[in-house]
Structure formats: C-alpha cells, structure tokens
C-alpha positions as CSV (number, residue, x, y, z in Angstrom):
1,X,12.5,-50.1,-63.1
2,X,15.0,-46.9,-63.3
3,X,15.7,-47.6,-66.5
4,X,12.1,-48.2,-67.6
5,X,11.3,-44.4,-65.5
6,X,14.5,-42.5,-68.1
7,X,13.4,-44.0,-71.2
8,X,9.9,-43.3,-70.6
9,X,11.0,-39.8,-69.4
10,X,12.9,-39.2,-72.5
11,X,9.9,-40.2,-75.0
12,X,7.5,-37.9,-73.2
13,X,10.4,-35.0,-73.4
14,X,10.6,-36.0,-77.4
15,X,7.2,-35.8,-77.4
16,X,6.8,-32.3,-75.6
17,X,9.7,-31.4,-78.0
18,X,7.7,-32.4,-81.0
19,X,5.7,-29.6,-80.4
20,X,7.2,-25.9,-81.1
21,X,6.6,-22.8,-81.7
22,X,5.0,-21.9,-85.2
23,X,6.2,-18.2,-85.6
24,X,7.7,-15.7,-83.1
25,X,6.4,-12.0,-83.0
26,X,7.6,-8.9,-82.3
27,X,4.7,-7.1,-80.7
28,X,6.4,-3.6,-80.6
29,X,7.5,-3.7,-84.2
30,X,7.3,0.0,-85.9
31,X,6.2,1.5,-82.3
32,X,9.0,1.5,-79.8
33,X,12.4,2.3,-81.2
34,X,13.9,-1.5,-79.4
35,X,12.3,-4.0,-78.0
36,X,13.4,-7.5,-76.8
37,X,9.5,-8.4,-76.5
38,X,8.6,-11.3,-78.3
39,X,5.6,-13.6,-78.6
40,X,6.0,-17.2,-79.7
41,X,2.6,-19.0,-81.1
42,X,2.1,-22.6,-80.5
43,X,-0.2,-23.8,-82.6
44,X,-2.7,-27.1,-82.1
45,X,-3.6,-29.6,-84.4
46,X,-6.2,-28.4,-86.4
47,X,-8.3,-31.6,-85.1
48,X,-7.9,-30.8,-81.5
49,X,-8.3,-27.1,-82.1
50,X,-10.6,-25.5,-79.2
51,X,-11.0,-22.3,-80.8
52,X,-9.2,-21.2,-77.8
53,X,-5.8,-18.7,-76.6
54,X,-3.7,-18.8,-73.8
55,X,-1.4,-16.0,-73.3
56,X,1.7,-17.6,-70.7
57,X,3.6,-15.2,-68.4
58,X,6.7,-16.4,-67.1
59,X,7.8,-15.4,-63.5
60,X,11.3,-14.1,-62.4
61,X,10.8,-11.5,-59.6
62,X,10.2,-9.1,-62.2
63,X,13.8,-8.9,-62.4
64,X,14.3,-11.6,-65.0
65,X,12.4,-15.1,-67.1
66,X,12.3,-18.9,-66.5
67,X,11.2,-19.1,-69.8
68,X,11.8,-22.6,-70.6
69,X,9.8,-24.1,-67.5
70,X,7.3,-21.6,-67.2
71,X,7.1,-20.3,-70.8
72,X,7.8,-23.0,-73.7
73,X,7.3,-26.0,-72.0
74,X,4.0,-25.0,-70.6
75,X,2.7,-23.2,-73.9
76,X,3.4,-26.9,-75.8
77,X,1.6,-28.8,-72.9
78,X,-0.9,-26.6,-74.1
79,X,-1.0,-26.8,-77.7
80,X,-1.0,-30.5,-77.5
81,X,-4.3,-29.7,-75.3
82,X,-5.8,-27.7,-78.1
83,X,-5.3,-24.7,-77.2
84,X,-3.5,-21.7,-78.8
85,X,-0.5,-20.8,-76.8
86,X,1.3,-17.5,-77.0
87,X,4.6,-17.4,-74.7
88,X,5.4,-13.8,-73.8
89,X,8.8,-12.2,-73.6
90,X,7.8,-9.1,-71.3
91,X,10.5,-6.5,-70.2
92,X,11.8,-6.6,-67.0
93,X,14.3,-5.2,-64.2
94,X,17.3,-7.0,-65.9
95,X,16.8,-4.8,-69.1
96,X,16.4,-1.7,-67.1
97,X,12.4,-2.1,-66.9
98,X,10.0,-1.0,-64.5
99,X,6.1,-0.2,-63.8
100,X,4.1,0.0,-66.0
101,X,6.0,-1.7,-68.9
102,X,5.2,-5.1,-67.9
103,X,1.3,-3.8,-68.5
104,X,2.4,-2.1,-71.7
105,X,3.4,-5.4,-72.9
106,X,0.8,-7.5,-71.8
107,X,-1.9,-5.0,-73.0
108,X,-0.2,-5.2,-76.4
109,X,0.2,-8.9,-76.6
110,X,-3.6,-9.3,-75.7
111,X,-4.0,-6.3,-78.0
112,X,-2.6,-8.3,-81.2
113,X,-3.9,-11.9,-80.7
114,X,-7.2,-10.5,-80.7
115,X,-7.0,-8.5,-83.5
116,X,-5.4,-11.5,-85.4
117,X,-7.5,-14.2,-83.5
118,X,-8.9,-15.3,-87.6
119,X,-5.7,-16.4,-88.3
120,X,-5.2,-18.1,-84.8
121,X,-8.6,-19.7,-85.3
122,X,-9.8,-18.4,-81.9
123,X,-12.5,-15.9,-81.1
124,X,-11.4,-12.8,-79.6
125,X,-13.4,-13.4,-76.8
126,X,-11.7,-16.7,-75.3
127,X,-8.0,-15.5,-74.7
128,X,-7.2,-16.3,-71.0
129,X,-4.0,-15.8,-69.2
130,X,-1.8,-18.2,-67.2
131,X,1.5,-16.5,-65.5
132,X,3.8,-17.9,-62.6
133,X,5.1,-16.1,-59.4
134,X,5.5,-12.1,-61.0
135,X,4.2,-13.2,-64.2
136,X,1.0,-14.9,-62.2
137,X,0.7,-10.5,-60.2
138,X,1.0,-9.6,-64.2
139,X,-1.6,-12.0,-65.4
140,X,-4.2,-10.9,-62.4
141,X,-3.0,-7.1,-62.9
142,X,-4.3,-7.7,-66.4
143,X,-7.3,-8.9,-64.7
144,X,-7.8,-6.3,-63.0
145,X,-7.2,-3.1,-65.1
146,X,-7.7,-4.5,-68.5
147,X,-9.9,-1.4,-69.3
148,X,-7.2,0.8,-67.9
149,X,-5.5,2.0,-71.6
150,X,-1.9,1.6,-70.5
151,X,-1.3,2.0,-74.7
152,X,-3.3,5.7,-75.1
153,X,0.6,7.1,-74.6
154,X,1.3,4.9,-77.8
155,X,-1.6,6.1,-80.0
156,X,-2.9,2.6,-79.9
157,X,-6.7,2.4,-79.3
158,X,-7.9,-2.0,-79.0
159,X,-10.9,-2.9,-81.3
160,X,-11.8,-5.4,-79.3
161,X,-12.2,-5.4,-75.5
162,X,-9.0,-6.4,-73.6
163,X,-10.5,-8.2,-71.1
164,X,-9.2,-11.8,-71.0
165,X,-11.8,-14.7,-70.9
166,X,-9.7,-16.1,-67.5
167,X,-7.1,-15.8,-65.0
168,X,-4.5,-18.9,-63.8
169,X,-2.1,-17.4,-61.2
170,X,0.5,-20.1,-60.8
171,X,2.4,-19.8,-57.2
172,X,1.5,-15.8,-57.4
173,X,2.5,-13.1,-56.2
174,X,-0.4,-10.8,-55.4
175,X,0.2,-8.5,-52.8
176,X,2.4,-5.3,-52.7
177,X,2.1,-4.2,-49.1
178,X,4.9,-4.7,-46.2
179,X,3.4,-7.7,-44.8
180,X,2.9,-10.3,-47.4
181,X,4.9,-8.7,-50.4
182,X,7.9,-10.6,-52.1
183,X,10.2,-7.4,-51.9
184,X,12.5,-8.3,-54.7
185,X,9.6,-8.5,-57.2
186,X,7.9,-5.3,-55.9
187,X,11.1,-3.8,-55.8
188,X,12.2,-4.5,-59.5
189,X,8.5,-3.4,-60.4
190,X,8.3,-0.3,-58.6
191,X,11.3,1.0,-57.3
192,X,12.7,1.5,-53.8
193,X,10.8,5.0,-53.4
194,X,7.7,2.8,-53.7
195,X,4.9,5.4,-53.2
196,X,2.3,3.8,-51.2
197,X,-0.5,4.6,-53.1
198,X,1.2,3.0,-56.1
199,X,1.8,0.1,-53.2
200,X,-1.8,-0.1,-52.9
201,X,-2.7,0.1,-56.5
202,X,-0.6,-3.2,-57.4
203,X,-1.4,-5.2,-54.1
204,X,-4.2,-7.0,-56.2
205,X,-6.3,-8.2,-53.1
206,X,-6.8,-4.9,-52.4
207,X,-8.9,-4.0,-55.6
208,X,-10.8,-6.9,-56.6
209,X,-13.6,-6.4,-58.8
210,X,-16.7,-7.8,-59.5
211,X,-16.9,-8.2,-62.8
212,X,-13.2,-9.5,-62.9
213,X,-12.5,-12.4,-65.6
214,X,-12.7,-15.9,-63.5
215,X,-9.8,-17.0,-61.8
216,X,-8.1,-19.9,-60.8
217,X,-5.2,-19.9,-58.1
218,X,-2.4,-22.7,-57.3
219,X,0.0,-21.7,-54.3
220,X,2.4,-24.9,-52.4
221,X,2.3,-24.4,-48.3
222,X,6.1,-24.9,-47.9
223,X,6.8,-22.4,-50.9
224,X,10.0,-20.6,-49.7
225,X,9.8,-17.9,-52.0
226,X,6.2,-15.9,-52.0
227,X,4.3,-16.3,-49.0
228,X,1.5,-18.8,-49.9
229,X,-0.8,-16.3,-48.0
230,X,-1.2,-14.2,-51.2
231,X,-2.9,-16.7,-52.6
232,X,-5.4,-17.2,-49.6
233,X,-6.0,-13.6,-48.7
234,X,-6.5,-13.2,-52.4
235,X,-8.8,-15.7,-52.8
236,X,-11.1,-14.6,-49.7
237,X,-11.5,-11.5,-51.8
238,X,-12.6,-13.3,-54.5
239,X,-15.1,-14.9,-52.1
240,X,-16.3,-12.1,-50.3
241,X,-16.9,-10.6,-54.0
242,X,-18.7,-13.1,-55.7
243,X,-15.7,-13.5,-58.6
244,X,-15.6,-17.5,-59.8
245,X,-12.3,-18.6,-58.9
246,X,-10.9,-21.7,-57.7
247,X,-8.0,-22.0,-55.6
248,X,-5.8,-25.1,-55.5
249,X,-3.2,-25.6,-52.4
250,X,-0.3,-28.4,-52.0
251,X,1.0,-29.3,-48.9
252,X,4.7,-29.5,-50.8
253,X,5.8,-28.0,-54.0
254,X,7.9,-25.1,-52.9
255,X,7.9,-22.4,-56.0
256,X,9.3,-21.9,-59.4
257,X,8.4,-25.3,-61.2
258,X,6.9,-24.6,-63.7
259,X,6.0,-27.5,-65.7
260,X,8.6,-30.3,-67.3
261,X,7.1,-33.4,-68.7
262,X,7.7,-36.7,-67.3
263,X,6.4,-35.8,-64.0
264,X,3.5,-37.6,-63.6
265,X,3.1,-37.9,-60.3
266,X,4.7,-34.5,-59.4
267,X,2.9,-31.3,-57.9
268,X,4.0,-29.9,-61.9
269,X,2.1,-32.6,-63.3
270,X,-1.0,-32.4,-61.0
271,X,-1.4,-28.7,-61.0
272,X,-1.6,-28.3,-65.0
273,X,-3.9,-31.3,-65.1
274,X,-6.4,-29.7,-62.6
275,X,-6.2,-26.5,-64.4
276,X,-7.1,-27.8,-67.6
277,X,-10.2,-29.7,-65.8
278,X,-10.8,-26.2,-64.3
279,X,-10.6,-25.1,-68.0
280,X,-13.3,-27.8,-68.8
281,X,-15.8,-27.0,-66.5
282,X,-15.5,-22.9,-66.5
283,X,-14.3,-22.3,-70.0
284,X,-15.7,-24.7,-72.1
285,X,-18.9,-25.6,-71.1
C-alpha cells in the first residue's frame, strides 16, 4: 500500500509538472531602473479555458517568497482548472523593500494583465487574487485600495479599473495593530517606527468597504504562525458590512502549506478544492 501511495504521488507530481509557465514578464521593464519583479503566465488548455485570471501572491512575512508551494505549484493547479494564472515575484524586505512597494507591484501586475487580457483570453473584468499569509494582507490590501493610484508617482494612469473580480486570503495576515499583528511581517512592511496611523491604514479589518471585491478566507485553528483570529475578526467585518465572503476554518493545518499535489486528503488539498467550488458558485455563475 506504501508503495502504491509513492508511485501514485509521483504521477500526480509529473502531472502538476506537466504543466508550466508559458512566458515570464518583467512588469517594471523601461520604468524602474532594476527590478527582480517578475510575472510567470500559466496558461490553460484552450478547451478548458474559463475566460478567467488569477493573480497568486506568495507569503513570506514580507521579508521573503515560498514561491514554489505557494506560487508555481498553485498557479498550475490552477491552469489545469482553466484558469489563467499569473505567479507574482513582488519585492520584499530581503531586497531592501518596504511599504508601499509591495502595492506598486501588485497595482502594476493587475495593471498589465488587464491591459493584455486579449492575449490572455480573459476579460479584464474577471482577474481575482489568491495570496498566502503576507501575500493573502497584499491580496486583501489590493482589495481594499485598488482605486488608490499607488502608480500616479510613475506616470502610469490604468485603462481599465483595478479592481479585482475576487479576493482568496490563504492563512492571512490581516491585521496591523499590537494585539493580533504577526510583527515580523508588519515589521518588514512598515518599519520599526511604525506610525500608527499607517498601523491603522494596513490593519485591513479596520477599513472594510462595501463595495469591496468578494472574498473568500481559509485560516487553520492550531496555526502557529498568524493568529487565526485575523481571519475571524476580519470576516465579522465582512459580516457586519454586507461584503460576500466565505470563510473556511480547520481545526489542524498550522501555516505555510501552500499546496503540493498528492495530498488528497490533506488540509492543502481540501482548501484549494473548496476554493475552486467557492469559485463556481460566486464567480462563474
């Protein structure tokens, strides 16, 4: 029975292997002097196509990437889905980064699939974002100020409204203030000076809006890492403000998983199939 679990973990690994990324882009090409920020497009087949993007944000206490696990693997889980899948390479503390780079980048990155969403064969108006732990704050950040020009300082004005179609916070964190904040991410973001109205700014269940993007929130009770309670407090905010949202709590999952094929019966493997289900029913109706 072991052996029949590795080889049938090692097809479905060949099989998430099968699909990769199509072309990788530099969003900041001709505009910032350097940039390590890349975009990798994952493209469906043209069968399964939804007409659909997902832009995934990997987490890493703003400080660094688990790309792989929440960034490639996830954006091919998608693909095969059919959806389009753009993995984002967003600057972070490691590199010297802080606030607001990380919205620079996601601004842009929504900011040039949308503008290229013919050749994706998407419509401009259903590109969602999914982002884990730091990259799930960055996703709902997005979510929140998307009509904020974080760009203007670029001379870079969006045709098309930056608003994504959804929000997937994966294990967030949402919350900037002393009680519930995970301090190395909100330090790497905003610096040990951390000015509070900045603090309040960035603690996202402190300015929820109405006419936010749907969300949908996954958080594990035993999750070591960020305080599961961002995802609750969040989502009561959601409640109290009539935003569509769903949230989704394990008992066990701790943080930081990501997803890995193989793991059928695994909180990784449950997670992204209610999400896609969530997709379903909200999205694609």
């Amino acid at each position: 029975m072991k052996l029949f679990r590795s080889l049938l973990s090692g097809i479905l690994l060949l099989l998430s292997l099968s699909v990769q990324a199509q072309e990788v882009l530099s969003p900041w090409e001709g505009i910032r002097a350097k940039s390590r920020v890349r975009l990798w497009h994952y493209c469906p087949e043209p069968e399964q196509a939804r007409g659909s993007g997902i832009i995934i944000l990997p987490g890493g206490s703003y400080h660094h990437l688990g790309i792989r696990n929440e960034g490639h693997n996830v954006a091919a889980k998608l693909a095969r889905e059919g959806y389009a899948a753009f993995v984002l390479r967003y600057s972070t503390g490691m590199y010297g980064h802080s606030y607001p780079v990380m919205m620079e980048d996601i601004q842009r990155a929504v900011m040039l699939v949308k503008e290229n969403a013919s050749v994706y064969g998407i419509s401009p108006d259903k590109v969602g974002l999914i982002g884990f732990s730091a990259g799930g704050h960055l996703a709902g950040w997005m979510g929140t100020y998307y009509d904020k020009n974080y760009l203007a300082r670029y001379g870079l004005v969006p045709d098309h409204s930056l608003r994504p179609s959804f929000v997937a916070m994966i294990y967030p964190v949402v919350s900037m203030t002393d009680s519930l904040a995970h301090t190395r991410s909100r330090r790497n973001l905003i610096g040990p000076s951390q000015p509070m109205d900045l603090k309040n700014s960035l603690s996202l269940e402190k300015v929820v809006r109405q006419d936010m993007p749907p969300v949908f929130l996954m958080a594990c009770l035993d999750d070591p890492v960020v305080d599961p309670m961002n995802s609750i407090r969040y989502s009561d905010t959601l409640e109290e403000r009539n935003v569509p949202h769903r949230l989704l709590l394990y008992e066990q999952g701790g943080h930081g998983f990501g997803y890995r094929p193989g793991k059928s019966k695994d909180v990784e493997e449950l997670w992204i199939q209610e999400f896609l289900l969530w997709l379903d029913t909200e999205m694609n109706h």
